[in-house]
N, C-alpha and C positions, 0 to 999 in steps of 0.2 A: 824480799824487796817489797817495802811498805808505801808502795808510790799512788798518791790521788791527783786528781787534776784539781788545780785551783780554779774557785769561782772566775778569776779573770783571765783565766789563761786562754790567750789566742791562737786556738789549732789552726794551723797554715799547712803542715803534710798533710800532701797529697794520697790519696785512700791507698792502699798496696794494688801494684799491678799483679793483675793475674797470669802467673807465668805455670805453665804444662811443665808437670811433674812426671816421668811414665812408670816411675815406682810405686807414685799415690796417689794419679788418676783410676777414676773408678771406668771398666775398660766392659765392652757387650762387642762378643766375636772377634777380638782382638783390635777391635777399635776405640779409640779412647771418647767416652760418653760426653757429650757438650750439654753446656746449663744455659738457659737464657732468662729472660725477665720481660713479660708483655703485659703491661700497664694499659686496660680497655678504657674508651671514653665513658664518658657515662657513670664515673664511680662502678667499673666493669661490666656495665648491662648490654656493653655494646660492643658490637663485633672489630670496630674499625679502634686502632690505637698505636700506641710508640711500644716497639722492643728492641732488643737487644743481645748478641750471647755476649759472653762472657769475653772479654778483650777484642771485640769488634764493637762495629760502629753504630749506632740506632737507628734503626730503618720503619717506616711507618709502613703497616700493615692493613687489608681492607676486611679480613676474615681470618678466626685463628685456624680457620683449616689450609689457609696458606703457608701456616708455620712447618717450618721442617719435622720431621716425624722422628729425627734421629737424634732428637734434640729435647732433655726434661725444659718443662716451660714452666716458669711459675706465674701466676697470672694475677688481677684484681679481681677477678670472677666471683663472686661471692657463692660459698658453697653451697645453698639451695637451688640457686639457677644453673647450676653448672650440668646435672642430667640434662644428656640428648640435645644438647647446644655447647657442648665440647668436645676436640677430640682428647683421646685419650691420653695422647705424652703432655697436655694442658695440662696444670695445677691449679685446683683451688686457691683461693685466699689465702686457706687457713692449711695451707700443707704442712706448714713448718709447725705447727699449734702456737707462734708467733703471727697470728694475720700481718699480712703486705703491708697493710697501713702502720700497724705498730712497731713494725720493723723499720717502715720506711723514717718513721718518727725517731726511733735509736739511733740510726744511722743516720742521721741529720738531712733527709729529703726530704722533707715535707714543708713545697714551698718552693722548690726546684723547678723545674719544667721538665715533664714529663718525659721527653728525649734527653735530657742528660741524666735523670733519675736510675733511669732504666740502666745504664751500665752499670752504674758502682752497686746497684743489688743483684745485676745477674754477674759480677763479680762476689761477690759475696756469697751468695748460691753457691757458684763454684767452688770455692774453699770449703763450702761446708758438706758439701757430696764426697769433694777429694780428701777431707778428714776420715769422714765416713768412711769412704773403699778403704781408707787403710789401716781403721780396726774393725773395719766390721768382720763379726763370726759368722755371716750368713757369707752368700756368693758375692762376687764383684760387681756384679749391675745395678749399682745402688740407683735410685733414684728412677728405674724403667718402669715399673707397672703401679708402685700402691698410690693410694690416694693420700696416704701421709707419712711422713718421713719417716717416724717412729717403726711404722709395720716395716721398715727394714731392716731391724733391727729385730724383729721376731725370733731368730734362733737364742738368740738370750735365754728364751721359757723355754726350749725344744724338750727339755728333763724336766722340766716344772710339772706334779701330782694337777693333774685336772679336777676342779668341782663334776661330782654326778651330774648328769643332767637334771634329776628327780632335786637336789638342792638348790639347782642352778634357779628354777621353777620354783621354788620358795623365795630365795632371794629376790628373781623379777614380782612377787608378790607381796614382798615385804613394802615396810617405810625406807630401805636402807637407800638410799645415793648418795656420792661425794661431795654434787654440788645441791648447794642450798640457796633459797629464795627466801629471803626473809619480808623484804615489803616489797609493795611495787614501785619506788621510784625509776624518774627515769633514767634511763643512762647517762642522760646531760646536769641530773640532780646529783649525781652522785663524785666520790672522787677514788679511784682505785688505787689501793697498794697491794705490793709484790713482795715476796721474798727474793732476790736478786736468785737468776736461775742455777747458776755453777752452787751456792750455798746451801742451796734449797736441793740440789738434785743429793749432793753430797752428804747433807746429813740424812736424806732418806737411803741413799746408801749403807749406810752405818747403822739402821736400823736394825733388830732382832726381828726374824721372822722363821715360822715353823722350819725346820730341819729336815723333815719328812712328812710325809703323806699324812691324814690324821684318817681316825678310825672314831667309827658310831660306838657312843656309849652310854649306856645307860643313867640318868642324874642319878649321883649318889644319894642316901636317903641321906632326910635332915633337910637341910640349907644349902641346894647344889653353888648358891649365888658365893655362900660364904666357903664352901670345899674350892670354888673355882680361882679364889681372893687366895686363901694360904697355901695352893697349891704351885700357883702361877706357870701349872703347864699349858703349852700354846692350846689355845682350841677356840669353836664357832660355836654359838649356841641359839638355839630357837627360845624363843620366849616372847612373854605375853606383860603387855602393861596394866598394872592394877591401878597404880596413880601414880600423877608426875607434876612437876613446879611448871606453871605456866609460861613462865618466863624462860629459863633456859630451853624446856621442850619445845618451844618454838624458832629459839635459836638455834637448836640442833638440826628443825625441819620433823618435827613428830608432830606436828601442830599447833595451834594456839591454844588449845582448852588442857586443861588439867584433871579434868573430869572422867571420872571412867566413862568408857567409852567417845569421850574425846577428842582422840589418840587413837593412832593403827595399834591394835592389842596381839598382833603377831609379827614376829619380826625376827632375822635371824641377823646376828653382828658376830664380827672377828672379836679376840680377848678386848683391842685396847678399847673399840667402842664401846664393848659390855661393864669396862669398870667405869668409863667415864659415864654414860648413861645413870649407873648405878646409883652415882650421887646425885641424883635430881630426882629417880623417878622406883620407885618399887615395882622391881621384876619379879616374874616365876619362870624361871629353866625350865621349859619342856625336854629340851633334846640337847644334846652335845656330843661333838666334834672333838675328839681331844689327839693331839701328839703325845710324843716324849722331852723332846728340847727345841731350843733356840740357836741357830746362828746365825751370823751378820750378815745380812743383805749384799753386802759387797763379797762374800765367799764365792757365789754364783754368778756372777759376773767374769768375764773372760779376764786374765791379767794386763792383756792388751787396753782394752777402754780403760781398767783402772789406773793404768799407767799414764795416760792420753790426757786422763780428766784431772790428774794430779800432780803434771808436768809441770815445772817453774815457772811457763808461759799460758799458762790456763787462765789465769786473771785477765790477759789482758785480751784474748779472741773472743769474740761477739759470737762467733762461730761453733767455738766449742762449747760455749754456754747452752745455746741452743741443741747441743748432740749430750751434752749432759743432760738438760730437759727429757729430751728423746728418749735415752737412757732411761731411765724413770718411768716414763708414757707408756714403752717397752712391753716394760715389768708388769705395770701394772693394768693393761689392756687386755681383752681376750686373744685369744689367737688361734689359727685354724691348726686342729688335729687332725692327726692320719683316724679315716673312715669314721668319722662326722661331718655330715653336711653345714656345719656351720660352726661357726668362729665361738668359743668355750673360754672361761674363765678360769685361772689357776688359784688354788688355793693363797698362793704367795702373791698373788695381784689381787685378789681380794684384801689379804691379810693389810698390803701396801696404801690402800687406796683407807681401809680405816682407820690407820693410824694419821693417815694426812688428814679425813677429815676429823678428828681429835684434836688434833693439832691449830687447825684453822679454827675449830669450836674452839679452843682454848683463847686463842689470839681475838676472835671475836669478843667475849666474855670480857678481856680486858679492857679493851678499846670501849664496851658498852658502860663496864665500869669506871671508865674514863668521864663520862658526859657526853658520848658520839653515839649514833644511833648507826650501828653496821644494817646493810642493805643485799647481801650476799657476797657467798663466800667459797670458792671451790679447790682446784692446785694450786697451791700456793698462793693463792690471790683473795681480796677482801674487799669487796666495795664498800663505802662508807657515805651516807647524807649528805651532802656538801653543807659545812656552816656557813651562815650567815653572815660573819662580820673576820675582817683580819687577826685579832685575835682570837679567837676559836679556831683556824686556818692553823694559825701559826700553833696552837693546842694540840692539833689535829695529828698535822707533822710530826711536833717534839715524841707526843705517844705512840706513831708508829715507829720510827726511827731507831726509839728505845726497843720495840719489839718484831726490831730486825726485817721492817718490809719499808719499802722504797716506790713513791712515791710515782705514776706515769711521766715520762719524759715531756715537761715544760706544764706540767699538770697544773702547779701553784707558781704564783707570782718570786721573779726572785728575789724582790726585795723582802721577803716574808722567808724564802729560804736562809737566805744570808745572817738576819737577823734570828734564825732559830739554831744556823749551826756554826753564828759566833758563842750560841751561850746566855745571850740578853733574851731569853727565853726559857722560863722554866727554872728548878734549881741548878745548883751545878754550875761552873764556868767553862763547861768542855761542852765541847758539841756530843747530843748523844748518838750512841753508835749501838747496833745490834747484833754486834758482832758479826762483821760481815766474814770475817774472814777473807779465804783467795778470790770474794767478789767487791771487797772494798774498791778497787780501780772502777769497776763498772757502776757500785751503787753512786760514787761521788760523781762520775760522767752525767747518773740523771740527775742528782740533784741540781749539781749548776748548768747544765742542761749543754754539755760540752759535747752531743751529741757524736758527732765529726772524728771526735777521741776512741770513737768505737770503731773506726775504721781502722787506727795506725796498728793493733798487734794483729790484726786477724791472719794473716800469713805466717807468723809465728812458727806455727806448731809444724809447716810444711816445710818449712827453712832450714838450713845446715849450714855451721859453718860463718866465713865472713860475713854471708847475708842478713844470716838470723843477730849478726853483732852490729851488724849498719841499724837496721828494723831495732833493736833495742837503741841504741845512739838515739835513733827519731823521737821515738817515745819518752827518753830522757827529756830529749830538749824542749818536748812541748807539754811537758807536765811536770806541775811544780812540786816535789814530796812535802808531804808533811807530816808530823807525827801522830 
């Protein structure tokens, strides 16, 4: 089912009510766990504001320590102020690694009034805990103690090979990180695109990553760079920059100079970073990491989530997009081991984390080869300069589009959308597409900024039966297919 919403389509359904599952609520002492939504005054600085649970009525609050304690709250708190002026079942902002605000902006509130907002996202919440308790491989009390969604998901690594500590301590000293800063514009200079999350989680899914544990070995003599190129077995290598092109090195986040010394001249990277590196910048292999082989990232993975995230109705949940994300965030985060005092990296969350930022290096490259000046770039996401004038806007678009990232929700003007994905933009007379795949429903939602349209599957995946055929009906009749 190939179904987008059209630019003029007028969503009229009403968002799905949230109706108690006791299969697929997520359940603490045999009581079934409630979600609410507390929206603080003040852009969250403030104690006093409107909440909500989930299929009840929005009640105004003078303190969030008046909030139920039996109850995940998701908050506008912004996660710097949140120590020691929240209680603990509080959420930050950024729980979902979707902040409130950009959620509120998908889901078409922004702009609402704050006592009706607050339902349909702690509706939404809901769904997205109740999807969760019902593949998750950890316990049932999703959503009680972490501070973001993801870590509930932690038993995903629970067999995942841990980095040493003694690498781990290389790594915190190297140049390596995911996300990169490339200039300082400001936030309101710039304009962000995405990889739509379900597309984006799924083909890192599918990626190749080590198979097992890797072992210390010695560089072979010669060219370990070039042993490492015609070998292509997985591995992490230490090394040191001799010189490098100033222009991508910067792009990558190794700095702006080209100059030895430069440049961090020690640094340790997974295989994909070290080949992409390779063409910009002259390495020497000190040390290496090496495996035996490669499997698919999705091997490791429970069959349950991969069933979940691959189900016919996965296009069209807001919900499941976000536990796809998760998914991913997962994998690729550290995670607390039995007897270490602290939360440890897995070779395969390493492994995960350089391939994406490869990937974004790559996307960026384009986009600079474009004419656009990128401004930073991290999971799946790219900031980009805002141009100056509607054509370059509309430039902007047509070349992210093409390379499969989607634009923030009412980001660009739409008469500038319309006109880039009738075609009278660019060559071609087809709208370009980046191959969204099972996220084309959600990327066409931002484009024409149909918001609202994110609400109609989200129950979806919780449905059986005549329900889940009424729920399709809906979404039929309020989105127009097109080819």
């Amino acid at each position: 089912m190939n179904t987008i919403v059209s630019p003029r389509a007028q969503i009229t359904t009403a968002p799905p009510a949230v109706t108690p599952l006791s299969h697929s609520s997520p359940a603490h002492n045999g009581q079934e766990i409630q979600a609410g939504v507390v929206l603080f005054d003040n852009d969250g600085t403030s104690e006093t504001g409107w909440a909500c649970l989930a299929g009840g009525r929005p009640f105004r609050v003078r303190s969030a320590f008046t909030l139920p304690s039996d109850v995940v709250w998701w908050s506008n708190a912004p996660y710097r102020s949140t120590a020691n002026r929240l209680p603990r079942h509080v959420r930050h902002a950024d729980y979902l690694k979707v902040p409130i605000g950009r959620a509120m902006a998908e889901l078409g509130q922004i702009g609402e009034r704050p006592e009706d907002a607050v339902g349909v996202v702690a509706g939404i919440l809901s769904n997205t805990l109740r999807m969760l308790a019902l593949v998750s491989p950890s316990d049932p009390d999703v959503g009680l103690s972490e501070p973001y969604l993801y870590h509930e998901l932690e038993a995903i690594t629970a067999n995942a090979p841990l980095i040493p500590d003694a690498i781990l301590r290389k790594i915190s000293a190297s140049a390596w990180e995911p996300w990169t800063q490339i200039t300082n514009d400001r936030p309101e200079d710039t304009l962000t695109f995405r990889q739509p999350r379900l597309s984006y989680a799924l083909s890192l899914l599918d990626s190749d990553v080590p198979a097992e544990d890797v072992a210390w070995k010695h560089p072979p003599a010669g060219d370990p760079l070039d042993h490492i190129r015609r070998t292509l077995a997985p591995c992490f290598a230490e090394f040191s920059i001799d010189r490098a092109m100033p222009g991508p090195s910067r792009l990558f986040g190794l700095g702006a100079s080209g100059r030895r010394g430069g440049n961090v001249q020690k640094t340790l990277a997974s295989h994909p970073e070290l080949l992409a590196l390779s063409n910009f910048a002259d390495l020497k292999v000190r040390g290496v990491w090496s495996g035996n082989s490669y499997r698919k990232l999705h091997e490791f993975v429970p069959g349950t989530i991969l069933d979940f995230l691959h189900s016919p109705d996965a296009q069209f949940s807001w919900s499941l997009s976000v536990i796809a994300d998760s998914v991913v965030r997962a994998i690729m985060a550290p995670r607390t081991a039995p007897g270490r005092g602290r939360r440890a990296m897995t070779w395969r969350g390493f492994w995960l984390r350089g391939a994406d930022k490869v990937n974004m290096f790559a996307l960026a490259m384009q986009v600079q080869r474009a004419g656009y000046l990128p401004a930073s770039y991290g999971y799946g996401w790219l900031r980009v300069r805002r141009p100056d004038n509607a054509s370059s806007m509309a430039g902007l678009l047509s070349t992210a589009l093409r390379l499969g990232l989607i634009p923030e929700q009412g980001a660009i003007l739409p008469a500038i959308v319309d006109e880039v994905m009738s075609g009278k933009f660019g060559p071609g007379s087809t709208a370009p597409s980046g191959g969204w795949g099972a996220a084309t429903f959600a990327a066409h939602i931002a484009l024409h900024n149909c918001s609202r349209a994110a609400l109609l599957g989200d129950d979806l995946p919780l449905l059986t039966g005549p329900a889940r055929d009424r729920r399709r009906a809906e979404i039929r009749r309020a989105a127009v297919g097109r080819d």
